[in-house]
Biotite code that builds the C-alpha atoms (Angstrom):
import biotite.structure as struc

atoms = struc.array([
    struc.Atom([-24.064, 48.288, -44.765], chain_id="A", res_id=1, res_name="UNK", atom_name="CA", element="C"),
    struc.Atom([-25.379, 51.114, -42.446], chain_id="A", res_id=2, res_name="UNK", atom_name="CA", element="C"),
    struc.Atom([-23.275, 53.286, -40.451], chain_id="A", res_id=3, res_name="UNK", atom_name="CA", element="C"),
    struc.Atom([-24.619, 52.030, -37.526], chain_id="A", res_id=4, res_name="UNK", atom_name="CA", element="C"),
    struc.Atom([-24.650, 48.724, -38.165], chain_id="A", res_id=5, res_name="UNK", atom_name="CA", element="C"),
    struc.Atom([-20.705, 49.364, -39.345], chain_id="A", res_id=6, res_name="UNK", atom_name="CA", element="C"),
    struc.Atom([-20.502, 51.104, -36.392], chain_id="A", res_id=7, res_name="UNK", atom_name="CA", element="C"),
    struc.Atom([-21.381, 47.986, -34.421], chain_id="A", res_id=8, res_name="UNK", atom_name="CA", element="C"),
    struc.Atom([-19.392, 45.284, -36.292], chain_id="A", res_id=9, res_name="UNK", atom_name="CA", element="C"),
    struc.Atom([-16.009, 47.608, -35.630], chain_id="A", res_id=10, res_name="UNK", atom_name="CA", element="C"),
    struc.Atom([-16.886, 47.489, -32.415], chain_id="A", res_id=11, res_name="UNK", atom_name="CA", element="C"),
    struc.Atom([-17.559, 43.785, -31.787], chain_id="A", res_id=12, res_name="UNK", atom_name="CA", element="C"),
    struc.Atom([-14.233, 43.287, -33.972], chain_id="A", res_id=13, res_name="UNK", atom_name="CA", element="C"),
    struc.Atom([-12.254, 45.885, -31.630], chain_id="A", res_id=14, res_name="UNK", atom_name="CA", element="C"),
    struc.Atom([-13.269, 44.207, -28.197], chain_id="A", res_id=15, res_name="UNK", atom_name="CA", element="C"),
    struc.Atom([-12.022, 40.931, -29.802], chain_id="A", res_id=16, res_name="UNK", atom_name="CA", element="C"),
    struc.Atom([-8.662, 41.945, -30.435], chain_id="A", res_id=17, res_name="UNK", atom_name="CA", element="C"),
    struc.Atom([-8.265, 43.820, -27.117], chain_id="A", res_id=18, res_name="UNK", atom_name="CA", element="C"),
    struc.Atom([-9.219, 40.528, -25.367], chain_id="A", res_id=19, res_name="UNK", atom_name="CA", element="C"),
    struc.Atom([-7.122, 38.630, -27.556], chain_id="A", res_id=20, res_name="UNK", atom_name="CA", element="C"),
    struc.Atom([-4.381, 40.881, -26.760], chain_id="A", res_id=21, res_name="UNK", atom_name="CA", element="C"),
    struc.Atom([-5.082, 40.658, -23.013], chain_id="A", res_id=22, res_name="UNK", atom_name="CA", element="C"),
    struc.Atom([-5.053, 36.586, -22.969], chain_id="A", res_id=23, res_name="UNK", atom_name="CA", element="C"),
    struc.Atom([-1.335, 37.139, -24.601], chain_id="A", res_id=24, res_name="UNK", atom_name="CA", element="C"),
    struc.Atom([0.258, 40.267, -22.207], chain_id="A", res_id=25, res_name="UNK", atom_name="CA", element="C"),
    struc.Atom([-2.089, 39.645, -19.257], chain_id="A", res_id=26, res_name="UNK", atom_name="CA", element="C"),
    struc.Atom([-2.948, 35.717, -18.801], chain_id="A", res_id=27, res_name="UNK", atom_name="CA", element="C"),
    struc.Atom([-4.119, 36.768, -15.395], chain_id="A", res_id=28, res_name="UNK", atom_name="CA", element="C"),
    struc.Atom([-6.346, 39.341, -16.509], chain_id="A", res_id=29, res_name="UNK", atom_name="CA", element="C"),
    struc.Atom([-8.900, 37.672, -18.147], chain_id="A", res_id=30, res_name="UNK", atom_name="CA", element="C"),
    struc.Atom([-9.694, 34.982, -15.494], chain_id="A", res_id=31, res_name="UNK", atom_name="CA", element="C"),
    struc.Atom([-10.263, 38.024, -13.302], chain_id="A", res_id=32, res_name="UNK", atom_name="CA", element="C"),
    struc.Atom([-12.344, 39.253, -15.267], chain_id="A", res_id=33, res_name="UNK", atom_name="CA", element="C"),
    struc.Atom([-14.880, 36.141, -14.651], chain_id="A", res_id=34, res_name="UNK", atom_name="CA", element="C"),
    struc.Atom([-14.096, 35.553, -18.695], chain_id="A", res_id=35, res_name="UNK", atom_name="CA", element="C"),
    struc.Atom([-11.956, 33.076, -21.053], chain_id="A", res_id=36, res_name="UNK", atom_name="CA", element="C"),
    struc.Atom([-10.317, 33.439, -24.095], chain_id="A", res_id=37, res_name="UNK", atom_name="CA", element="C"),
    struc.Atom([-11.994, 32.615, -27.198], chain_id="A", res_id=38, res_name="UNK", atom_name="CA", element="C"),
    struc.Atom([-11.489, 28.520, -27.536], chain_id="A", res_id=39, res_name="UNK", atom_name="CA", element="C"),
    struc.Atom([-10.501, 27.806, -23.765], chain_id="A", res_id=40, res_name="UNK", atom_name="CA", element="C"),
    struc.Atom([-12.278, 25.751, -22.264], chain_id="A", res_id=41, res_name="UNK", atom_name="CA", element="C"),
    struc.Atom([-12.476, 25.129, -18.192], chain_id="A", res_id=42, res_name="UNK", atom_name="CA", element="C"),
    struc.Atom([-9.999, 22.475, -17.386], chain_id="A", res_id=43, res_name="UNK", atom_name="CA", element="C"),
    struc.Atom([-11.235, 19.600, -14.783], chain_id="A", res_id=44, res_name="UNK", atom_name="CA", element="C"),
    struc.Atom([-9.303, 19.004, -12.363], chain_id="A", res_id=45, res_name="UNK", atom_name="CA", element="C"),
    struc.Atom([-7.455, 15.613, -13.093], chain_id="A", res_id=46, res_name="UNK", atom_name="CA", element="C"),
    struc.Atom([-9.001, 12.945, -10.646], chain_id="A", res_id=47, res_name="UNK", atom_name="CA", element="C"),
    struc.Atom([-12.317, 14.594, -11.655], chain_id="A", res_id=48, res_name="UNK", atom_name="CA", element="C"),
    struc.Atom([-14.565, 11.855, -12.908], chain_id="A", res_id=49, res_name="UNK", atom_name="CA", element="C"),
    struc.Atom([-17.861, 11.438, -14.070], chain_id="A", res_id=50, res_name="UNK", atom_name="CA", element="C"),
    struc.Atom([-20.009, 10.921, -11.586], chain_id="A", res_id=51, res_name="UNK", atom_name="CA", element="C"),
    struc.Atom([-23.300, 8.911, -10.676], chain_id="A", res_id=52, res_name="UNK", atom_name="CA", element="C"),
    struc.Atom([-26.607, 10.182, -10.795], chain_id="A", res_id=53, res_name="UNK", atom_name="CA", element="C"),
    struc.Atom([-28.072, 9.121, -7.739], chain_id="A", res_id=54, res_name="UNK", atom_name="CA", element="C"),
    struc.Atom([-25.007, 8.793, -5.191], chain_id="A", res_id=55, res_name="UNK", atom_name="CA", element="C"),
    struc.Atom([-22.705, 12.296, -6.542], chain_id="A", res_id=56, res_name="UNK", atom_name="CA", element="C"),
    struc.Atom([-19.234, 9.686, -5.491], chain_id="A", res_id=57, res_name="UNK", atom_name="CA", element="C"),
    struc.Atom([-18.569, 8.455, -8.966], chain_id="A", res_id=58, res_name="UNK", atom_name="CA", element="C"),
    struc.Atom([-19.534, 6.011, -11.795], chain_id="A", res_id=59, res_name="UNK", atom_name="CA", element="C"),
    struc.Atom([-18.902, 2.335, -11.734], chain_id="A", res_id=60, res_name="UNK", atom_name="CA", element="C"),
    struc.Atom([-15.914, 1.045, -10.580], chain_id="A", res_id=61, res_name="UNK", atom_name="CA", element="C"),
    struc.Atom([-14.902, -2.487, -11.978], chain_id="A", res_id=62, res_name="UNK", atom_name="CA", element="C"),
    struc.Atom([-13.853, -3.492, -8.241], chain_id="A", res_id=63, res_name="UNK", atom_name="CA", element="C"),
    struc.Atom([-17.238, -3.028, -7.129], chain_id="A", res_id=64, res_name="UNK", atom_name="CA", element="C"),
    struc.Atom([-18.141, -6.608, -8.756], chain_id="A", res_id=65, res_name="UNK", atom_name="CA", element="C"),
    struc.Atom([-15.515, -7.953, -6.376], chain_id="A", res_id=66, res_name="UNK", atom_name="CA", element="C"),
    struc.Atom([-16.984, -10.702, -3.686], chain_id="A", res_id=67, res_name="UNK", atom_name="CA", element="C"),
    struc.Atom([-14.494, -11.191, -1.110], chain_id="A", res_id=68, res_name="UNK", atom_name="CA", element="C"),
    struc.Atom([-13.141, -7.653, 0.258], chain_id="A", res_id=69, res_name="UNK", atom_name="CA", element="C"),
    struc.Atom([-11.166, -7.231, 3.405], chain_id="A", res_id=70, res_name="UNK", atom_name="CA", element="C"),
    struc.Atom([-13.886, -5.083, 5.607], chain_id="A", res_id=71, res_name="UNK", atom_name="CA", element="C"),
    struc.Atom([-10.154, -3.204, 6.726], chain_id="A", res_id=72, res_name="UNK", atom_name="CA", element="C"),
    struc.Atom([-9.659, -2.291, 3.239], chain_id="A", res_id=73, res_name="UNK", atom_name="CA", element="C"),
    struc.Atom([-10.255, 1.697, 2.837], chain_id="A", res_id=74, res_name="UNK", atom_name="CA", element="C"),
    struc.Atom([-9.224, 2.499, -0.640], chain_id="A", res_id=75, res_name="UNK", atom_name="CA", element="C"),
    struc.Atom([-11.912, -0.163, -1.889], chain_id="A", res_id=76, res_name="UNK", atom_name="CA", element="C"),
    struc.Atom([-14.298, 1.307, -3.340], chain_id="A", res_id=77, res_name="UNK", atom_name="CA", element="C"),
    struc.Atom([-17.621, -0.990, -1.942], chain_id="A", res_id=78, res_name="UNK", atom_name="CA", element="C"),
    struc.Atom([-16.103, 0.030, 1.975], chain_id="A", res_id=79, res_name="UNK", atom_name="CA", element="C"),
    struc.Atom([-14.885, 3.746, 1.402], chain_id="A", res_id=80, res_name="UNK", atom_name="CA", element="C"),
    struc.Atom([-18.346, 4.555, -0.211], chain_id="A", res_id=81, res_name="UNK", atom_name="CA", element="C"),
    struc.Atom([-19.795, 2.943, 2.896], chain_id="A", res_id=82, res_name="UNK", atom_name="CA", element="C"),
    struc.Atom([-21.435, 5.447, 5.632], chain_id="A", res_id=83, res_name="UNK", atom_name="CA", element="C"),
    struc.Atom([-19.124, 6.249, 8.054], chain_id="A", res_id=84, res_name="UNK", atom_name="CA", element="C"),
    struc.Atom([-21.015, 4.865, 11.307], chain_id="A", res_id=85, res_name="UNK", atom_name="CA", element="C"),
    struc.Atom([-21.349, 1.686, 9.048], chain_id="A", res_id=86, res_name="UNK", atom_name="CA", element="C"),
    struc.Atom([-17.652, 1.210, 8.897], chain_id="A", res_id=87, res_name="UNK", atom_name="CA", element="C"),
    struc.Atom([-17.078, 1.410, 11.620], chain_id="A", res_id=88, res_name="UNK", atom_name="CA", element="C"),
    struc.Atom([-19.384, -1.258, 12.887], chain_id="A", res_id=89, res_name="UNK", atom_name="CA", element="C"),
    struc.Atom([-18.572, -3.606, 10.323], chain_id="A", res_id=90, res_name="UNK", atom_name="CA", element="C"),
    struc.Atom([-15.178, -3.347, 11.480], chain_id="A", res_id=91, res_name="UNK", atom_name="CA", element="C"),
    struc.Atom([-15.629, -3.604, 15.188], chain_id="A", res_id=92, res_name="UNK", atom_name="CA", element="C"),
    struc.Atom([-17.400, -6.885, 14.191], chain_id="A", res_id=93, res_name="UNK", atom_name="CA", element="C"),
    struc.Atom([-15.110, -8.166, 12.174], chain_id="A", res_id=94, res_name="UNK", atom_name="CA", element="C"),
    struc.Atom([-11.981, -7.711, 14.704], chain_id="A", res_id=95, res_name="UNK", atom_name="CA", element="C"),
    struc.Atom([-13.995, -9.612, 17.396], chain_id="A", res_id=96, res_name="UNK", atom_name="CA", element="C"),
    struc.Atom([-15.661, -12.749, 14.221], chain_id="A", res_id=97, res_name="UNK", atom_name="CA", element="C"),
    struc.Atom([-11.312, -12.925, 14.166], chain_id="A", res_id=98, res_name="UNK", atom_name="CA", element="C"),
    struc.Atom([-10.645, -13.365, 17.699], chain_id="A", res_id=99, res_name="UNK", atom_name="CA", element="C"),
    struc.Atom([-13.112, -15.866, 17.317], chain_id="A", res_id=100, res_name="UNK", atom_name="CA", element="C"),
    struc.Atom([-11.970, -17.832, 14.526], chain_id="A", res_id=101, res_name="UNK", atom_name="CA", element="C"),
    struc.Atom([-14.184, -16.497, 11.872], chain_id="A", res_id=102, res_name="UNK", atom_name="CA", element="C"),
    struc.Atom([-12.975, -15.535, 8.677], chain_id="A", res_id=103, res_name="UNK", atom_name="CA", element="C"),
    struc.Atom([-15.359, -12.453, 7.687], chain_id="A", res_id=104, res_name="UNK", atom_name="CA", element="C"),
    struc.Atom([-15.329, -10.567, 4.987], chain_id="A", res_id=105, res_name="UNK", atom_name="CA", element="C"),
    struc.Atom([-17.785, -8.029, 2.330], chain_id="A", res_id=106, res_name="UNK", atom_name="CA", element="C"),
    struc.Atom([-19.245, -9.819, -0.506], chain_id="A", res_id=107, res_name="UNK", atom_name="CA", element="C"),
    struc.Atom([-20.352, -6.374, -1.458], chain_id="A", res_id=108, res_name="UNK", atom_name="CA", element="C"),
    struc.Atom([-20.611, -3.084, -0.308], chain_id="A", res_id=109, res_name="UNK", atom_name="CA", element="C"),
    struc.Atom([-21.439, 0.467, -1.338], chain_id="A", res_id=110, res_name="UNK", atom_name="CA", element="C"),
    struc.Atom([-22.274, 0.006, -5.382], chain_id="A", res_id=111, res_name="UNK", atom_name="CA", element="C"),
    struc.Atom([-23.013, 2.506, -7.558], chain_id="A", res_id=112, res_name="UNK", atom_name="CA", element="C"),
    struc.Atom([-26.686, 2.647, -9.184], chain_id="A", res_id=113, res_name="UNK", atom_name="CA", element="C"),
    struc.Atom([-25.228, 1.430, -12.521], chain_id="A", res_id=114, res_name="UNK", atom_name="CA", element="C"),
    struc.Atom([-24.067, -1.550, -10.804], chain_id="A", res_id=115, res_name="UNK", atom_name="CA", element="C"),
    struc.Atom([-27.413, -1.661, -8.658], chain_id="A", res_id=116, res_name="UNK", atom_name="CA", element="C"),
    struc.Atom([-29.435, -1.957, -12.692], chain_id="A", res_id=117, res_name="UNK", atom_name="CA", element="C"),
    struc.Atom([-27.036, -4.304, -14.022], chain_id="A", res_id=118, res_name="UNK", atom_name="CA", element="C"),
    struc.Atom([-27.932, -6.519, -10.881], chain_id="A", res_id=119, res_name="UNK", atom_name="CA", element="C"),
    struc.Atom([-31.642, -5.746, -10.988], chain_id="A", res_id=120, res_name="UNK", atom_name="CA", element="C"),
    struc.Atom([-31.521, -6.593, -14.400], chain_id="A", res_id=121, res_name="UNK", atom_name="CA", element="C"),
    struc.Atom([-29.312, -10.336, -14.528], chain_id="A", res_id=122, res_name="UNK", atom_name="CA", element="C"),
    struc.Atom([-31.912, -10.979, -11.632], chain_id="A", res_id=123, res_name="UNK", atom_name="CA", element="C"),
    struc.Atom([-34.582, -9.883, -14.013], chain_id="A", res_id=124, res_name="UNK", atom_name="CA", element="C"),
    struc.Atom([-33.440, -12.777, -16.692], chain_id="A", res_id=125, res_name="UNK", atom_name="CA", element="C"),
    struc.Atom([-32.833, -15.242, -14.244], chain_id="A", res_id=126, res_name="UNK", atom_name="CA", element="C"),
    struc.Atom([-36.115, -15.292, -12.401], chain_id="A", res_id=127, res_name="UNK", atom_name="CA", element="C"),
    struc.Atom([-38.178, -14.518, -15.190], chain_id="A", res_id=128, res_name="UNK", atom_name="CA", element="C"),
    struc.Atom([-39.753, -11.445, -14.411], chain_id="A", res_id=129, res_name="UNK", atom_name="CA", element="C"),
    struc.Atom([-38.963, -7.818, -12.816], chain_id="A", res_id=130, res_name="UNK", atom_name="CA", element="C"),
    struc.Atom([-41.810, -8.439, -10.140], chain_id="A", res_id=131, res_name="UNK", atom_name="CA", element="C"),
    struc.Atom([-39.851, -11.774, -8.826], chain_id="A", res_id=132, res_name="UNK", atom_name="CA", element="C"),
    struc.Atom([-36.199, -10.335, -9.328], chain_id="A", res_id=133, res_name="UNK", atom_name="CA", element="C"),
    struc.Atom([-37.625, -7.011, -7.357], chain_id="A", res_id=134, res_name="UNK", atom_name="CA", element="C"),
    struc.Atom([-37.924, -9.953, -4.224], chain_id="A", res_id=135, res_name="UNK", atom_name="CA", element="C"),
    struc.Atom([-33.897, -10.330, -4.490], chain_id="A", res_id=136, res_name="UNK", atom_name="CA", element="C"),
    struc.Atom([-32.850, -6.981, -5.637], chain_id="A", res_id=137, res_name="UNK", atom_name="CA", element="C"),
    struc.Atom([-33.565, -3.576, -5.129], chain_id="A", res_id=138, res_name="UNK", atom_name="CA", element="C"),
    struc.Atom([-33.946, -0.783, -7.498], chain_id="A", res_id=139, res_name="UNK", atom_name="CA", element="C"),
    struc.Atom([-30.881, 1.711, -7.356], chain_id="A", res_id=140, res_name="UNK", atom_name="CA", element="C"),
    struc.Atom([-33.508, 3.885, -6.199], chain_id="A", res_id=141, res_name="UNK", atom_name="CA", element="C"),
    struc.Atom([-34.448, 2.239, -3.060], chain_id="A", res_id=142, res_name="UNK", atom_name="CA", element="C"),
    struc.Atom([-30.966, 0.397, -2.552], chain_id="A", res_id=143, res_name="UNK", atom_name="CA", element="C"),
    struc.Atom([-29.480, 1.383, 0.675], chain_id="A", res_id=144, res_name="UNK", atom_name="CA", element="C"),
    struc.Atom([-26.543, -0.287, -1.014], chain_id="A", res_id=145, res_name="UNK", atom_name="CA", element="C"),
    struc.Atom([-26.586, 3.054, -3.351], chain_id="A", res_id=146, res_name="UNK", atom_name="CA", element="C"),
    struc.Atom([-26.448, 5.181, -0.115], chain_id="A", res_id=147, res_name="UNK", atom_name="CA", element="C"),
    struc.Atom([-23.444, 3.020, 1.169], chain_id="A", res_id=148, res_name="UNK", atom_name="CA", element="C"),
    struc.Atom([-26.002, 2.179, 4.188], chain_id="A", res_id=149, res_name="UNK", atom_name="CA", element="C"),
    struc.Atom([-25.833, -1.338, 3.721], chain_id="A", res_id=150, res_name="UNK", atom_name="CA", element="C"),
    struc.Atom([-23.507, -4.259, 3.739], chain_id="A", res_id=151, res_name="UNK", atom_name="CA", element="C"),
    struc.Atom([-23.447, -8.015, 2.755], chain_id="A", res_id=152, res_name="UNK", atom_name="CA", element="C"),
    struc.Atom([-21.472, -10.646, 4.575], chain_id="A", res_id=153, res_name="UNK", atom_name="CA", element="C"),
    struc.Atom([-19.706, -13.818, 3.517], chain_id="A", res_id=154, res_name="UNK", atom_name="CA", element="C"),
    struc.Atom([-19.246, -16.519, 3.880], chain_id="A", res_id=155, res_name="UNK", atom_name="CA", element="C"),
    struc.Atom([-21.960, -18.097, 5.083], chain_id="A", res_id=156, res_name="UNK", atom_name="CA", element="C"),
    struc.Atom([-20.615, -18.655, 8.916], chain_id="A", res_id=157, res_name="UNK", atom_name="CA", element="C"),
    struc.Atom([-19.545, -15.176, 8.985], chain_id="A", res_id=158, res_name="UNK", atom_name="CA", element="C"),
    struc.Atom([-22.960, -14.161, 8.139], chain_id="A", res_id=159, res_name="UNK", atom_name="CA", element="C"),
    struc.Atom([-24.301, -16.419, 10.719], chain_id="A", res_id=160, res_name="UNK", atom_name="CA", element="C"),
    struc.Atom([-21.746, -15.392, 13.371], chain_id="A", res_id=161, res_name="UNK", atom_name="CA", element="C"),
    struc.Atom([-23.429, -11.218, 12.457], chain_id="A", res_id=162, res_name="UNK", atom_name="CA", element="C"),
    struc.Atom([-26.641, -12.402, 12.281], chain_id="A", res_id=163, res_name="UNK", atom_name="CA", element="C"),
    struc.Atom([-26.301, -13.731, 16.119], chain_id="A", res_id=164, res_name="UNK", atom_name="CA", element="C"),
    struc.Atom([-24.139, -11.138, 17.744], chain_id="A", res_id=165, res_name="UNK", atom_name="CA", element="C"),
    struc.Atom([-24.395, -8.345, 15.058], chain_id="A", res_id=166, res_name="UNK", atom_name="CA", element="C"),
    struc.Atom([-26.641, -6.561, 17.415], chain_id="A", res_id=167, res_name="UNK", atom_name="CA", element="C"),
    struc.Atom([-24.280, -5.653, 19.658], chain_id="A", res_id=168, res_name="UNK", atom_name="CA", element="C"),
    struc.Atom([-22.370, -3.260, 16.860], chain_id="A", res_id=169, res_name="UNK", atom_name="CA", element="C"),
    struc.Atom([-25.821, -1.952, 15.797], chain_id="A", res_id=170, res_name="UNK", atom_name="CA", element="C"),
    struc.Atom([-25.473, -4.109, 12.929], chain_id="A", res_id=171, res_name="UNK", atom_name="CA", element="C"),
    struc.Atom([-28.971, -5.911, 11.924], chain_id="A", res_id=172, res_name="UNK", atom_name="CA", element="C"),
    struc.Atom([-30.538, -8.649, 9.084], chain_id="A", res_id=173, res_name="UNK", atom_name="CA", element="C"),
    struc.Atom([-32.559, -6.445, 7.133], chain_id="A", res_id=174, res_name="UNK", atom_name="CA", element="C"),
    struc.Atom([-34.474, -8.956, 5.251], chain_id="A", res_id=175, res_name="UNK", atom_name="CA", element="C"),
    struc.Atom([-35.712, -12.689, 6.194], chain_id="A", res_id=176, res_name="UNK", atom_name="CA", element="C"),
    struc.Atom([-34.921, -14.297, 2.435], chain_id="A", res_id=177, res_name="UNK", atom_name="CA", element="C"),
    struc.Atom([-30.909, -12.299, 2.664], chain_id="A", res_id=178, res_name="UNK", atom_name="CA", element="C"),
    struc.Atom([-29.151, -13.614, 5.818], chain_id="A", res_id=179, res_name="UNK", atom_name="CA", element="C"),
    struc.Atom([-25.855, -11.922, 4.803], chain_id="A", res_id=180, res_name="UNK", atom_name="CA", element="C"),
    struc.Atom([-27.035, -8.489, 4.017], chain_id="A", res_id=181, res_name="UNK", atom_name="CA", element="C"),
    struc.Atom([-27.110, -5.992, 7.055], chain_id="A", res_id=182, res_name="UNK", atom_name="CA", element="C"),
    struc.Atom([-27.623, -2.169, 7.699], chain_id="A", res_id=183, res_name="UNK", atom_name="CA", element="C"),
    struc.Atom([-26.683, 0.234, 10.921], chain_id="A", res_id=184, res_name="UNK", atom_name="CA", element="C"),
    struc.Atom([-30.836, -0.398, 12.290], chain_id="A", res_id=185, res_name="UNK", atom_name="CA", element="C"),
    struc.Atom([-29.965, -0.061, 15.955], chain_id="A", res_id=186, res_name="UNK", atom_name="CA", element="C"),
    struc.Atom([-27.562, 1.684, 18.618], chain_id="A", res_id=187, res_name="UNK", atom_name="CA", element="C"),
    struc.Atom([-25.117, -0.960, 19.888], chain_id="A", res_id=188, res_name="UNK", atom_name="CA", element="C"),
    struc.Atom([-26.369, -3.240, 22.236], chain_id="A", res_id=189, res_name="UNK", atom_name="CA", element="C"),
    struc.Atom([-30.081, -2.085, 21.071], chain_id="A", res_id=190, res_name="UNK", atom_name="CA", element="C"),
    struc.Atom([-33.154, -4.620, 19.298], chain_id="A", res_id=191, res_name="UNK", atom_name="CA", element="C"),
    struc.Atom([-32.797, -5.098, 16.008], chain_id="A", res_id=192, res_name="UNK", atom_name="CA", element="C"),
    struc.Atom([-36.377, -3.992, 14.315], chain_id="A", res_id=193, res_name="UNK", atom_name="CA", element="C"),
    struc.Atom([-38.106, -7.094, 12.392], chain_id="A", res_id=194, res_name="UNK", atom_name="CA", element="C"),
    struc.Atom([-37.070, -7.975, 9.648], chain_id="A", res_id=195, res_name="UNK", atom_name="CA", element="C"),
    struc.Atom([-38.675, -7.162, 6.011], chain_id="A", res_id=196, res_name="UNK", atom_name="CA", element="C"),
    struc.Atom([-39.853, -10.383, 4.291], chain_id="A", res_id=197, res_name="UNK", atom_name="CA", element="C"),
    struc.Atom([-37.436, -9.800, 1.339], chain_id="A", res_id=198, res_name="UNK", atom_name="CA", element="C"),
    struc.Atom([-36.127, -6.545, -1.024], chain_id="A", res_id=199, res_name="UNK", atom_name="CA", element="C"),
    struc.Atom([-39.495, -5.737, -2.560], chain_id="A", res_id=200, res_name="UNK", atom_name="CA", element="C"),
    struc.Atom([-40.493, -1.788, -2.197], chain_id="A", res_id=201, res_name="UNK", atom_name="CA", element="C"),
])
């Protein structure tokens, strides 16, 4: 070996041990430093989880394939991931469907694009092409259920009861073939725009 390249080696072999020695005496040094010791690795914080591509709020939940949700209920995961302004409509609506004897509640919510494919996809088998599921089912790409901007309604005479007086919460039909599935398209008390034909982009 060549002096210099000896040389070198010591030194790489030297700075090793000195850090080594600082991760024992000096835990707090090294972090400081903007380094780690040799093997450590970054620790997550421990409700990190992985999270989905498109939305950035997490990966599938199981309890997103849930079909009869209480609009009031926060900590679900199809009306937390909902937009705000959504919420708050849906709820409005649904105090007022109660004082008027109508059971309402959220066949689904906010889903995550995962669940968005795997629906895309059992539509896809059922109806015998993509082009005819794409008339039932968005892509997680163009889902505004993705973006937590859009909501369906059960059963059916809650989703009738919206679909008359959802309007007045801002709350409007988006397409003519889904009579339960509404987004935030107006102000309250302002015209719902017409409505799309069905789901295809």
């Amino acid at each position: 070996m060549k002096p210099a390249a000896r040389t070198a080696s010591v030194s790489v072999v030297a700075v090793a041990v000195v850090l080594a020695v600082a991760a024992v005496l000096a835990p707090g040094l090294l972090p400081a430093l903007g380094r780690t010791a040799p093997g450590d690795v970054p620790a997550l914080p421990a409700d990190a989880a992985p999270t989905d591509a498109l939305s950035g709020t997490g990966a599938a939940d199981p309890r997103e394939r849930d079909d009869q949700i209480d609009p009031f209920d926060d900590a679900h995961p199809a009306i937390a991931g909902l937009d705000p302004d959504l919420r708050a409509a849906l709820q409005a609506a649904a105090r007022d469907a109660a004082a008027a004897d109508v059971d309402l509640w959220v066949t689904s919510g906010r889903r995550s694009a995962e669940y968005q494919q795997e629906l895309l996809d059992r539509a896809e088998q059922t109806y015998g092409s993509l082009e005819a599921a794409l008339e039932r089912v968005a892509t997680p790409e163009t889902s505004s259920h993705v973006t937590g901007g859009a909501v369906d309604i059960g059963p059916t005479d809650a989703a009738d009861w919206v679909g008359r007086f959802g309007d007045a919460y801002g709350l409007c039909q988006t397409y003519a073939n889904e009579m339960w599935h509404f987004e935030l398209a107006t102000t309250p008390g302002g015209e719902c725009p017409a409505q799309l034909p069905d789901a295809t982009p």
